[in-house]
C-alpha positions as CSV (number, residue, x, y, z in Angstrom):
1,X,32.3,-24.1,59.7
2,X,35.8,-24.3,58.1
3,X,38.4,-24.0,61.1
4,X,41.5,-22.0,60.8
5,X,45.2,-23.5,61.1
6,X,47.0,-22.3,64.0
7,X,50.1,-22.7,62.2
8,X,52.0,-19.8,61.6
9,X,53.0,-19.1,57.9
10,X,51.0,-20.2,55.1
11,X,50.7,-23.9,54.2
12,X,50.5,-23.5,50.4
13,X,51.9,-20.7,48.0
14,X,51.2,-19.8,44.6
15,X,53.4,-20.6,41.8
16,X,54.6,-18.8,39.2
17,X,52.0,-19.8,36.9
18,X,49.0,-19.1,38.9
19,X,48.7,-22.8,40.1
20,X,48.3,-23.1,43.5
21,X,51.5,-25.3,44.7
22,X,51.7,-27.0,48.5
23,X,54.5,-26.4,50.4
24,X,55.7,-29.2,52.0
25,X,55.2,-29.6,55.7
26,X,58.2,-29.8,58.4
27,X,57.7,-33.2,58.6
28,X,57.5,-34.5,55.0
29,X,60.5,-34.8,53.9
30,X,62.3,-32.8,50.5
31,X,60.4,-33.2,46.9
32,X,57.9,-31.4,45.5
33,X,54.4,-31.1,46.8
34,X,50.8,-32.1,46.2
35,X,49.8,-29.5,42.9
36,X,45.8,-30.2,41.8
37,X,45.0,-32.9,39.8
38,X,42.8,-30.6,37.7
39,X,42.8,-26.7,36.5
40,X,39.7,-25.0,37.8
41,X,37.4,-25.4,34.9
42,X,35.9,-21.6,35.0
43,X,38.0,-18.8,33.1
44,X,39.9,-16.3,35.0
45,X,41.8,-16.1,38.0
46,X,40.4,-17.3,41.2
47,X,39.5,-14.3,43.4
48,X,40.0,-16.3,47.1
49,X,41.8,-19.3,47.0
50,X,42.0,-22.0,49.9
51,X,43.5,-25.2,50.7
52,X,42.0,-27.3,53.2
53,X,42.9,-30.7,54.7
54,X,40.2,-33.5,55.7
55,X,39.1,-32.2,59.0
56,X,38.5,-29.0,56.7
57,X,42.0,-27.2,58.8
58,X,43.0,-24.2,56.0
59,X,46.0,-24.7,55.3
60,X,46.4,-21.6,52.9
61,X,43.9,-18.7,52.1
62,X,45.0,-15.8,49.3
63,X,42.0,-13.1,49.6
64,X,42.1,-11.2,46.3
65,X,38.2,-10.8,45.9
66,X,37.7,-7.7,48.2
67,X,39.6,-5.4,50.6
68,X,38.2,-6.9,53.7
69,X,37.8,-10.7,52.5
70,X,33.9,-10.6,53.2
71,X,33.7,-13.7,50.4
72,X,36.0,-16.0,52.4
73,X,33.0,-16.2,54.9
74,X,29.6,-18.5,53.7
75,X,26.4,-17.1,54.7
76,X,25.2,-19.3,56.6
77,X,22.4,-20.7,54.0
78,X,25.4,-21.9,51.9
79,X,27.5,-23.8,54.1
80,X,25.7,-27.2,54.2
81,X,26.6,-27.2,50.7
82,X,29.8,-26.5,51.0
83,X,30.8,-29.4,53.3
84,X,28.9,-31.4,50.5
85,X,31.0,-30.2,47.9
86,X,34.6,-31.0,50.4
87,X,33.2,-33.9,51.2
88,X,32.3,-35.0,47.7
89,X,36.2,-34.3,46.9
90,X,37.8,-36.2,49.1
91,X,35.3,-39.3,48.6
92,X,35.3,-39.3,44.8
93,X,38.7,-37.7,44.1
94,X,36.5,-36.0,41.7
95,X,36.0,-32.2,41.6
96,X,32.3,-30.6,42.8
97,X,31.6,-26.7,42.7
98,X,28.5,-24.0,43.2
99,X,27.2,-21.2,43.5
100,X,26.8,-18.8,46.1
101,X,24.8,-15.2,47.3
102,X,26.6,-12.6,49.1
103,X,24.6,-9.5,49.9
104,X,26.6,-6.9,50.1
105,X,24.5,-4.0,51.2
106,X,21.0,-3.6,51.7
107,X,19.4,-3.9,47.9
108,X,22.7,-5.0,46.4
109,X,24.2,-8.6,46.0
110,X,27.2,-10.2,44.0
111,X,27.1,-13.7,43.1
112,X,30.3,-16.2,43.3
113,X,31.4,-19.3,42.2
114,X,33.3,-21.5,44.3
115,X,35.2,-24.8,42.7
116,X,36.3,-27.6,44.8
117,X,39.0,-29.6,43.5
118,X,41.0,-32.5,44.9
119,X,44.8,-32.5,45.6
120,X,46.2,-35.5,45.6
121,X,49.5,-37.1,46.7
122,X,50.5,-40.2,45.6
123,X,46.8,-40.9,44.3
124,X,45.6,-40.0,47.2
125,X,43.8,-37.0,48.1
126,X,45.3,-35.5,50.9
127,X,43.8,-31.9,50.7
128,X,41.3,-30.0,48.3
129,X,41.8,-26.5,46.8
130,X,38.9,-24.2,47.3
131,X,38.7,-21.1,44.7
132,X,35.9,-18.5,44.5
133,X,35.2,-16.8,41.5
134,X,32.7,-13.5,41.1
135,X,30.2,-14.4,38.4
136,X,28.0,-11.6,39.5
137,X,28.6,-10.4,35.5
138,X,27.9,-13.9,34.4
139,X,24.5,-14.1,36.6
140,X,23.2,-10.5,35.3
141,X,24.1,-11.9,31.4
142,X,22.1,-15.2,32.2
143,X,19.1,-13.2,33.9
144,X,19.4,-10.8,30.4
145,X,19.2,-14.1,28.5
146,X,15.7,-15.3,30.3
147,X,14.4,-12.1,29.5
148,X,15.3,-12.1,25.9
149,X,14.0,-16.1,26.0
150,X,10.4,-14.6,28.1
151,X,9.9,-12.5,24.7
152,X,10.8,-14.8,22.8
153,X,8.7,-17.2,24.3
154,X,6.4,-14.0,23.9
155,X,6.9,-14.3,20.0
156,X,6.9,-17.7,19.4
157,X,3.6,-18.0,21.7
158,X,1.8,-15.7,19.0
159,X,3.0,-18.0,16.5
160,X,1.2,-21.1,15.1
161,X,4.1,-22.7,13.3
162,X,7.8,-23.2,14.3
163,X,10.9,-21.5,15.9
164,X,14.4,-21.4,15.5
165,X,17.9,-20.2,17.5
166,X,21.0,-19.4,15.9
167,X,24.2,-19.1,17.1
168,X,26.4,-15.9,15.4
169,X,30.2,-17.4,15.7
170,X,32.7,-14.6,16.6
171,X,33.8,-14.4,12.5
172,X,30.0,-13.8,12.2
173,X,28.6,-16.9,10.6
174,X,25.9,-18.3,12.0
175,X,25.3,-22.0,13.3
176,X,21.8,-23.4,13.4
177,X,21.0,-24.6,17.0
178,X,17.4,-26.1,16.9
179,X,14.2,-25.9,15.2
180,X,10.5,-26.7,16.9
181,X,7.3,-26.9,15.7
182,X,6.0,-27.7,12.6
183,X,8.4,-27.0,10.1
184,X,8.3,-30.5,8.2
185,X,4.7,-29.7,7.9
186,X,4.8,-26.3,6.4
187,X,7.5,-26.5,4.5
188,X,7.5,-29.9,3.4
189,X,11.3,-29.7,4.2
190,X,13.0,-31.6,7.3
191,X,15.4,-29.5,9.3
192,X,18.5,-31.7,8.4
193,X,17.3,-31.1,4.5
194,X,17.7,-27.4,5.1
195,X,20.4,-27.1,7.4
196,X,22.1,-23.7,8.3
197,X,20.7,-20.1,7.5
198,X,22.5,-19.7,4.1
199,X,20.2,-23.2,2.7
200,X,17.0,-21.6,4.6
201,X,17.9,-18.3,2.5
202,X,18.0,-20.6,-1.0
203,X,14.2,-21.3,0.2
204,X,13.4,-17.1,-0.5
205,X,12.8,-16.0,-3.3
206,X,15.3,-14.2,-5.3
207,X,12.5,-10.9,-5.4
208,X,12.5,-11.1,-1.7
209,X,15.6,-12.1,-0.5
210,X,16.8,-8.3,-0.3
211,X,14.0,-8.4,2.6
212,X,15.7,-11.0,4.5
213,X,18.8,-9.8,4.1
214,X,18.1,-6.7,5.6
215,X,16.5,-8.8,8.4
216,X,20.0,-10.1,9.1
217,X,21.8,-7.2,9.4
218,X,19.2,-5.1,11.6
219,X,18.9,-8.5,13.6
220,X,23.3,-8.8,14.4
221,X,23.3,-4.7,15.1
222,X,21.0,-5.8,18.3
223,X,17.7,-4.7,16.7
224,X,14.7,-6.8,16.8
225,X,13.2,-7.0,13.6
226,X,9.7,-8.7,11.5
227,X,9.5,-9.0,7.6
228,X,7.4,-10.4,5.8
229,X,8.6,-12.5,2.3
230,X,8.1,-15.5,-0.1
231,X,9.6,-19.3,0.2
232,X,9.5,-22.2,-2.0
233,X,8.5,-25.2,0.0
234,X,8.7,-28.6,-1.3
235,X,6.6,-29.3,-4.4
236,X,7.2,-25.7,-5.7
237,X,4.6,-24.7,-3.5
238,X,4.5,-20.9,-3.0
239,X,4.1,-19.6,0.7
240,X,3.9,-16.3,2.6
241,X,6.1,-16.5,5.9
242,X,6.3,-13.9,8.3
243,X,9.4,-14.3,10.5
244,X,9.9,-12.8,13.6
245,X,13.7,-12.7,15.0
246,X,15.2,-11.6,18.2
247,X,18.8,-11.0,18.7
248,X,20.3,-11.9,22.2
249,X,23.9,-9.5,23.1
250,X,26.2,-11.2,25.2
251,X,26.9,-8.8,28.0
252,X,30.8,-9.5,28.2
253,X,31.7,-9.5,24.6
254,X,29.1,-6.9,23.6
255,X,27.9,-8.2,20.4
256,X,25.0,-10.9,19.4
257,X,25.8,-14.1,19.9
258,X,22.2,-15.9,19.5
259,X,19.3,-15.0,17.0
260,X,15.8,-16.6,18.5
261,X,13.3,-16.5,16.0
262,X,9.4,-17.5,14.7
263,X,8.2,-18.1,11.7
264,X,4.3,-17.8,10.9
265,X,2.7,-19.1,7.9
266,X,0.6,-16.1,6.6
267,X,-0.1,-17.6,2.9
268,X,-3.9,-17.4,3.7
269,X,-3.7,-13.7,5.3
270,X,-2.1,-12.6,2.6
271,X,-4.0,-14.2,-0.3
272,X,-7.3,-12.7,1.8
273,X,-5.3,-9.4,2.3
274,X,-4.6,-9.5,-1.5
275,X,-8.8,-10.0,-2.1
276,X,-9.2,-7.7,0.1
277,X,-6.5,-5.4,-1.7
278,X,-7.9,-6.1,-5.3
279,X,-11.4,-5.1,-3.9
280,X,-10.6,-2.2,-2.6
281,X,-8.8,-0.9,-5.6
282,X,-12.1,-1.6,-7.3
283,X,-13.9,0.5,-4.7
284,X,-11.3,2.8,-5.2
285,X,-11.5,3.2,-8.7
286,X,-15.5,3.2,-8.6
287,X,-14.7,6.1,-5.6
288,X,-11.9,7.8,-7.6
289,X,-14.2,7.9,-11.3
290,X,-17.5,8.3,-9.7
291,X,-18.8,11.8,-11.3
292,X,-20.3,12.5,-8.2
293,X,-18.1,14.2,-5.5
294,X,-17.7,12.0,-2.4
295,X,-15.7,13.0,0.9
296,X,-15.6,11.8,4.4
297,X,-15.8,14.0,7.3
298,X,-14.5,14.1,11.1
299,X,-14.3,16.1,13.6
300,X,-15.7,19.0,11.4
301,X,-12.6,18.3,8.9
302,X,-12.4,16.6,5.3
303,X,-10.8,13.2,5.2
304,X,-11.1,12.0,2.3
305,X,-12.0,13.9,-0.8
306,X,-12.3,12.8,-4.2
307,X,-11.4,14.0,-7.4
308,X,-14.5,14.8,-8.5
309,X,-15.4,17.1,-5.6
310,X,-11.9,18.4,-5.8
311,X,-12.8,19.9,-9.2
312,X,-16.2,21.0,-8.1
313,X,-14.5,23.2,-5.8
314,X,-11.3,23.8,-7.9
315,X,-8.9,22.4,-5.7
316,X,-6.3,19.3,-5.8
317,X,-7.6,16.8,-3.5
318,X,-4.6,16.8,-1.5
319,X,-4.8,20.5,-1.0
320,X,-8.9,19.7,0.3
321,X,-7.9,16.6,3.0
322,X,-7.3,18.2,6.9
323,X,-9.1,21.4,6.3
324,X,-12.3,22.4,8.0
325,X,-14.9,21.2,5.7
326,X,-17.0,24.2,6.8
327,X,-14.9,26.5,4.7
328,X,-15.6,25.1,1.5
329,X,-19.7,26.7,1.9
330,X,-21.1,29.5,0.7
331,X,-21.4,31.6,4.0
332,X,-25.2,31.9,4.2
333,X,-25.5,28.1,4.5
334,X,-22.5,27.4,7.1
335,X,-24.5,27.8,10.3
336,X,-27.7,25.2,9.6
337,X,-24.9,22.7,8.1
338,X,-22.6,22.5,10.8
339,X,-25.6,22.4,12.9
340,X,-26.9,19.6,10.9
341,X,-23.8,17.5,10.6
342,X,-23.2,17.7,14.6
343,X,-26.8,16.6,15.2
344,X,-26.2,13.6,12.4
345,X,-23.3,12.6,14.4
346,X,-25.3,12.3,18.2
347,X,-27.5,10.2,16.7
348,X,-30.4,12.7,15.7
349,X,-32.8,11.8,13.2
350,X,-31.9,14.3,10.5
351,X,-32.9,14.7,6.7
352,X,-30.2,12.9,4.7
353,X,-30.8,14.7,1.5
354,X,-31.0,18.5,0.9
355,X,-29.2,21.1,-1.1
356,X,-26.9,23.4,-0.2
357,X,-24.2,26.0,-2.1
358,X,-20.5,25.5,-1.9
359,X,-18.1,28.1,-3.2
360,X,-15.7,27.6,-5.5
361,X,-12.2,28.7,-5.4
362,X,-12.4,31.7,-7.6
363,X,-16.2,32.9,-5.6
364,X,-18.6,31.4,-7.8
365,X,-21.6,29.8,-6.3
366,X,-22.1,25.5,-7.1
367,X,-25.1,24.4,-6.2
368,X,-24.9,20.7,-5.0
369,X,-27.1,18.1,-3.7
370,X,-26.0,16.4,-0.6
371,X,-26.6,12.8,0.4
372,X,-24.7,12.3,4.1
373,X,-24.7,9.5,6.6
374,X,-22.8,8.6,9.5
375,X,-20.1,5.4,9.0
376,X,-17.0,4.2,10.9
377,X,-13.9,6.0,9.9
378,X,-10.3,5.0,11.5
379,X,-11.9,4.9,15.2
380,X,-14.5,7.2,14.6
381,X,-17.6,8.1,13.9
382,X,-17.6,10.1,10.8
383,X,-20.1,11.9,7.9
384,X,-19.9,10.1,3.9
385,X,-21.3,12.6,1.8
386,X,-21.9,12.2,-1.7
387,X,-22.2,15.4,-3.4
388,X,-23.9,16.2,-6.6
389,X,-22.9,19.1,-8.9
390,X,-26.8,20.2,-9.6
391,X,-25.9,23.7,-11.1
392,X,-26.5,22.6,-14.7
393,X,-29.9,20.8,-13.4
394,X,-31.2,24.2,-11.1
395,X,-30.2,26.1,-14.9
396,X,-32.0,23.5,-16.5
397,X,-34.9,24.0,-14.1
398,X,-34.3,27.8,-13.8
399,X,-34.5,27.6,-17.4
400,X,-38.0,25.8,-17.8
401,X,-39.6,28.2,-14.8
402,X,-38.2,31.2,-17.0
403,X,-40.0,29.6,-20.1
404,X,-43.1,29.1,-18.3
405,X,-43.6,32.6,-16.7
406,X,-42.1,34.0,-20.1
407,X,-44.8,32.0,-21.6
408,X,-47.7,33.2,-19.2
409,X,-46.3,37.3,-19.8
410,X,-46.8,36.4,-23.5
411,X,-50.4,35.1,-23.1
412,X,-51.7,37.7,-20.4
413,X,-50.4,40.4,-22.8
414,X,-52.4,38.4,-25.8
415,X,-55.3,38.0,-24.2
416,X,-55.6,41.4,-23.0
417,X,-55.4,42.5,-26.2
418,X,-57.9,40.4,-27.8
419,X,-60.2,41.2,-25.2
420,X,-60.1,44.4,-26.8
421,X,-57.6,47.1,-23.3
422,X,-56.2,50.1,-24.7
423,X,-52.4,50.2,-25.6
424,X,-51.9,52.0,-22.7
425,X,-53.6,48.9,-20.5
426,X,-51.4,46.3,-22.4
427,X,-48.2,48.4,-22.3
428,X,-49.1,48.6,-17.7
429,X,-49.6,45.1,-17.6
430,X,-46.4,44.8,-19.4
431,X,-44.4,46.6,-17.2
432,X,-46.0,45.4,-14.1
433,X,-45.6,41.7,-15.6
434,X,-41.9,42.3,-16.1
435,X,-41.3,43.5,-13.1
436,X,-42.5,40.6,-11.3
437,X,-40.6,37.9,-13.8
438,X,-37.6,39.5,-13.7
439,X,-37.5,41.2,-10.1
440,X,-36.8,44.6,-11.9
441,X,-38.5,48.4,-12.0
442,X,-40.7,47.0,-14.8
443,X,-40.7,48.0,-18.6
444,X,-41.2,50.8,-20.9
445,X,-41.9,51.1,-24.5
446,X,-40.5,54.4,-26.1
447,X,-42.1,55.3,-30.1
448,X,-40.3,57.4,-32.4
449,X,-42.0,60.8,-33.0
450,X,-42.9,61.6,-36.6
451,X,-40.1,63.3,-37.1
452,X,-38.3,60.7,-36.0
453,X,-36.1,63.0,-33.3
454,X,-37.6,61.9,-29.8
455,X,-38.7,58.3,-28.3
456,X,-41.8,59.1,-26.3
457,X,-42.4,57.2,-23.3
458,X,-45.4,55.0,-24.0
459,X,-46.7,53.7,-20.6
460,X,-45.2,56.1,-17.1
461,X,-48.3,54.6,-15.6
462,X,-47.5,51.2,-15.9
463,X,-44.5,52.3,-12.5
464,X,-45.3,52.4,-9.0
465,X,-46.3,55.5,-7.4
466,X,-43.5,54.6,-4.8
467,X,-40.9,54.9,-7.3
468,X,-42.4,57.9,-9.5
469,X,-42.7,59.9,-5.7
470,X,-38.9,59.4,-5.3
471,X,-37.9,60.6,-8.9
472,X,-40.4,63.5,-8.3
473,X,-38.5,64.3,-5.1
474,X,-35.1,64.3,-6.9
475,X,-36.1,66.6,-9.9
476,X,-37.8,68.9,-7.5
477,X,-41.0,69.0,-9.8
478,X,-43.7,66.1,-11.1
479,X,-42.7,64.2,-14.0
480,X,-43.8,65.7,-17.0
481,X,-47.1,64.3,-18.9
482,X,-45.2,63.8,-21.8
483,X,-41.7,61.8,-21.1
484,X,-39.3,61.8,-24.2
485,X,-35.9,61.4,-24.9
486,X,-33.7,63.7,-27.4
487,X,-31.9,61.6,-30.5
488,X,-29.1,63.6,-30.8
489,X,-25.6,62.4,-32.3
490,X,-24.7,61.8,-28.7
491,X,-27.8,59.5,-27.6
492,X,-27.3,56.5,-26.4
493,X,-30.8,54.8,-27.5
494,X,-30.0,57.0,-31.4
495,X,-26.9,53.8,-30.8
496,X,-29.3,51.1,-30.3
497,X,-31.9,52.5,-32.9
498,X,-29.1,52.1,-35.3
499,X,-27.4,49.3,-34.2
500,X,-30.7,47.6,-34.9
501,X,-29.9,44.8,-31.7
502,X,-30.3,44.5,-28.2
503,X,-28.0,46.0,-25.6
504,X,-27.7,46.3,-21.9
505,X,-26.2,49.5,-19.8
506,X,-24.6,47.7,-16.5
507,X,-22.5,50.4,-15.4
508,X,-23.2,53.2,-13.8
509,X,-21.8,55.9,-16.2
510,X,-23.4,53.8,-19.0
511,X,-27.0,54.1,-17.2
512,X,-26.8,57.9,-16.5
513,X,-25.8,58.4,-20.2
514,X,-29.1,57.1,-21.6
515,X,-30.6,58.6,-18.2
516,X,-29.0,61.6,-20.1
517,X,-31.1,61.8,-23.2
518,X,-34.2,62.6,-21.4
519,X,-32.2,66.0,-19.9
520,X,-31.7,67.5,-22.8
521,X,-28.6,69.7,-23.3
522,X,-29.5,71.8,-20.5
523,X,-29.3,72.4,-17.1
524,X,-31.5,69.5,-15.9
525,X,-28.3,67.4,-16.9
526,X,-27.3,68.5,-13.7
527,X,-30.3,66.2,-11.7
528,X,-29.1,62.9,-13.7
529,X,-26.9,61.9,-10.4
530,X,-30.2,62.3,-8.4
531,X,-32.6,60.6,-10.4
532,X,-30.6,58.0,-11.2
533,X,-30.0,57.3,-7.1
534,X,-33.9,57.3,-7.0
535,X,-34.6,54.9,-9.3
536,X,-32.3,52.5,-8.1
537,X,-31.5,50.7,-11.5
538,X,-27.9,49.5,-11.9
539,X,-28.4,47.5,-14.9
540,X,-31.0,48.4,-17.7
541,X,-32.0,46.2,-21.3
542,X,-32.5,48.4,-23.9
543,X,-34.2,46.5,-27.3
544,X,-35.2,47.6,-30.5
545,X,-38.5,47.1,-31.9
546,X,-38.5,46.8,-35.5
547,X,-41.1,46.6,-37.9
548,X,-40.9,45.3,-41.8
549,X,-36.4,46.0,-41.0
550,X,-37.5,49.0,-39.7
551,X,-36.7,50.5,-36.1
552,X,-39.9,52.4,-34.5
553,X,-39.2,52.4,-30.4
554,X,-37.6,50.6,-28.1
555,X,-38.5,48.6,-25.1
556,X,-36.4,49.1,-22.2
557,X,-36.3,47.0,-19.2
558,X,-34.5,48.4,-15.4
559,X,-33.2,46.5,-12.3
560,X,-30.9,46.8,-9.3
561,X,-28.9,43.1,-10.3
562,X,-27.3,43.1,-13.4
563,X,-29.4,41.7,-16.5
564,X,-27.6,38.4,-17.7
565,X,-27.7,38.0,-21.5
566,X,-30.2,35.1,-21.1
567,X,-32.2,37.8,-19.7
568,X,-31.1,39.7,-22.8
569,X,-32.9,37.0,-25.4
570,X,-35.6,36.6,-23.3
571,X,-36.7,40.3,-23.1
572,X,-36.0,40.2,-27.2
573,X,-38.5,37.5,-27.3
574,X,-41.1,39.8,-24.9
575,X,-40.5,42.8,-27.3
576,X,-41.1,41.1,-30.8
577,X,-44.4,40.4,-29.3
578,X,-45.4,43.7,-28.4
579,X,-44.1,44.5,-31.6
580,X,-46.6,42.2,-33.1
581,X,-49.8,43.6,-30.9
582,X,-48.8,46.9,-31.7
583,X,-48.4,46.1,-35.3
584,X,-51.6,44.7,-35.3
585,X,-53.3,47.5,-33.9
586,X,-51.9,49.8,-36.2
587,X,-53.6,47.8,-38.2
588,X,-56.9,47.7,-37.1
589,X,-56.3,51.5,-36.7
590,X,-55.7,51.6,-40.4
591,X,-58.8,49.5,-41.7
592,X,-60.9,51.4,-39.8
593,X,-59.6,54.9,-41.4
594,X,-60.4,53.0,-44.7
């Protein structure tokens, strides 16, 4: 341990200047004393100073580091290296220094420096000067460098290629320090060839360089940053680089004073990205043109939707992706889809193909055709479904069935004709037939009277009883043998006789109008409301039959659904041919009166 002089007075002042000056002892004589042969090489002021002869006597001690002058004691884990250090100076005539721990409080420490420099008179070292400096801020700034050096180890450990370090000057230019790896290699370029950052920056190219410019600036604001750009390497060889850079801030000055950085050769990943790019945009496109609609589903909510399904359900695709795909079904068909999609997605063996109805933004029923399988989406299991507009195929095929039954009606009232039934019999099985084909009350045929004022209902039997029993019960009274309506200037079938064409009544005032004509003028007007309740029909086809451009009856057909003019046409076609059996029984009729 260092003794203590047990002098009074201090053996050594300071001097103006900060230098510590010896005062000469009692017995040495006037002139100016021993000064140190050497500044202490560390920047600012010493915070304990101390002058010590050979047999390590203080001969001066200024304690400026703390109130109570804990530094000017070593712990003892320093000390043998502090008698090295004295030692060392008074050998050598050559300074020594280190570095020392002082824990100050439990958890908390400060860090020092101590220099030990010679003082020598007449080239001879007759004391050394002792000064202790706190580089606590200095140790904190170099443990904040090894961190920033772990990650950029980090960095550079995930590259395959090369690193670099920069030093930022204080005017902010920077000064390559060193380059590893494999540059030469990649670049073709040796790191003397390209020098500082502003020749590595004639490697990008011009396209790019706003990329690592931007780079530089987020880098010296203390931002890490990774970009991604384009160099020309030696032999006008094109390359993708990824570079990596790390700044370092210097705790004292608070600014950046090192960039650590890796670069990565990525040519390859990017000319596979780009494939991989190119083939997705034809995917894309095939996705994007596809007729068919196509969406992904997750978590019961669209994904992806393409155009094509965005117009089957009048939407813009953008306004279709997030939203509960169940929304987008006609309501009878929500429950066994949702059911089925959650099954698909535990792994249940599911049909993948059925049809469904979606609903499109203004109500109107699509029929589709769904093909769905479970795939991979973004984490996820999720549902691809291809959907196929099959509305004009189920008319196509709605179409033929109609043509087929329409066909069979035609026959069955042909061959009971030929096989020789009453008109009455054909004109039942007419009503009976229509009924069934078109899910209606059945048909009527009406003939004009001879004097041409009345249609006379042709065929009441051809009804259910059902349905006669309820327009019984809203009259009051049984239907009359003989049904006819009046022709008056305000009858609706008088309108249709005229007008020569067919015409369909699908409102209710419209149906109680021609329900009108068999009233009359007087009070049974009244019962119209009631009968036309009992019958039930919302909608009702009224068509002309004509004979040689000549009107004779009318066939009318009744329903609760509204008659669509296909079913118009169609019932035309079913009334020209009992036009032509009952033309050809009048016929007969009039051969035989020959």
């Amino acid at each position: 341990m260092l003794k203590r002089s047990r002098g009074r007075g201090p053996r050594a002042r300071l001097a103006p200047g900060g230098a510590l000056e010896a005062v000469r002892r009692p017995d040495a004589g006037a002139g100016p004393g021993p000064r140190p042969a050497d500044p202490v090489p560390r920047t600012g002021a010493p915070h304990i100073a101390v002058v010590t002869d050979r047999d390590g006597t203080i001969e001066f001690i200024d304690r400026t580091l703390s109130s109570d002058g804990s530094a000017g004691f070593l712990p003892p884990q320093y000390r043998e290296t502090a008698r090295a250090a004295i030692r060392r100076a008074f050998e050598t005539g050559e300074p020594a220094g280190y570095d020392t721990e002082v824990v100050a409080e439990p958890g908390t420490s400060r860090w020092y420096h101590t220099d030990v420099g010679p003082v020598k008179e007449d080239g001879r070292v007759v004391a050394v000067m002792i000064a202790t400096t706190d580089i606590t801020g200095r140790i904190e700034a170099e443990a904040a460098l090894r961190r920033s050096e772990e990650r950029y180890r980090i960095v550079t450990g995930l590259s395959s290629d090369y690193a670099y370090a920069y030093r930022v000057e204080p005017d902010g230019s920077l000064a390559n320090e060193w380059v590893t790896g494999t540059l030469t290699r990649i670049t073709g370029f040796s790191p003397d060839e390209i020098g500082d950052r502003a020749s590595w920056a004639n490697l990008i190219f011009p396209a790019d360089a706003a990329i690592a410019e931007e780079q530089l600036r987020t880098v010296l604001s203390g931002r890490p940053s990774t970009v991604e750009y384009r160099i020309a390497a030696k032999g006008g060889r094109v390359l993708w680089v990824r570079d990596y850079a790390e700044p370092f801030v210097d705790e004292s000055s608070r600014r950046v004073t090192r960039v650590f950085g890796a670069v990565k050769d990525i040519t390859e990943q990017r000319r596979a990205l780009d494939a991989l790019r190119e083939s997705e945009e034809k995917y894309r496109n095939v996705v994007e043109r596809a007729r068919d609609g196509i969406a992904v589903v997750s978590a019961q909510r669209v994904r992806y939707v393409n155009p094509s399904l965005a117009r089957m359900m009048g939407y813009a695709p953008d306004k279709v992706v997030g939203t509960p795909f169940a929304q987008y079904l006609d309501e009878g068909e929500r429950e066994w889809l949702v059911d089925r999609y959650r099954r698909r997605l535990v792994g249940e063996d599911v049909p993948p193909v059925y049809r469904t109805v979606l609903r499109h933004r203004d109500g109107q029923r699509v029929e589709v055709e769904l093909n769905a399988g479970v795939v991979p989406y973004e984490g996820a299991l999720a549902d691809l479904v291809f959907v196929r507009d099959i509305s004009e195929r189920e008319r196509t095929e709605a179409e033929l069935r109609q043509r087929t039954e329409d066909l069979a009606l035609l026959r069955a009232l042909t061959d009971a004709a030929n096989r020789g039934a009453s008109t009455a019999e054909v004109l039942s099985l007419l009503s009976r037939e229509v009924a069934r084909v078109f899910a209606g009350r059945g048909a009527s045929v009406y003939l004009l009277s001879e004097d041409r004022k009345e249609l006379v209902l042709q065929n009441l039997s051809g009804y259910p009883q059902a349905l006669l029993e309820r327009v019984e019960a809203a009259i009051g009274s049984g239907i009359p043998v003989r049904v006819a309506a009046r022709l008056d200037h305000r009858s609706a079938y008088r309108e249709v006789l005229d007008g020569g064409v067919p015409r369909l009544f699908s409102d209710a005032k419209a149906v109680k109008r021609l329900m009108a004509d068999f009233a009359g003028p007087g009070p049974l007007r009244k019962l119209v409301p009631a009968v036309y309740a009992a019958l039930g029909a919302k909608s009702v086809a009224v068509i002309p039959l004509v004979l040689d451009g000549e009107a004779f009856g009318v066939m009318d057909a009744s329903r609760a659904e509204p008659f669509t003019a296909s079913d118009l046409s169609r019932l035309d076609v079913i009334a020209r041919h009992v036009t032509t059996i009952l033309r050809q029984r009048q016929d007969r009729t009039r051969r035989r009166a020959d």
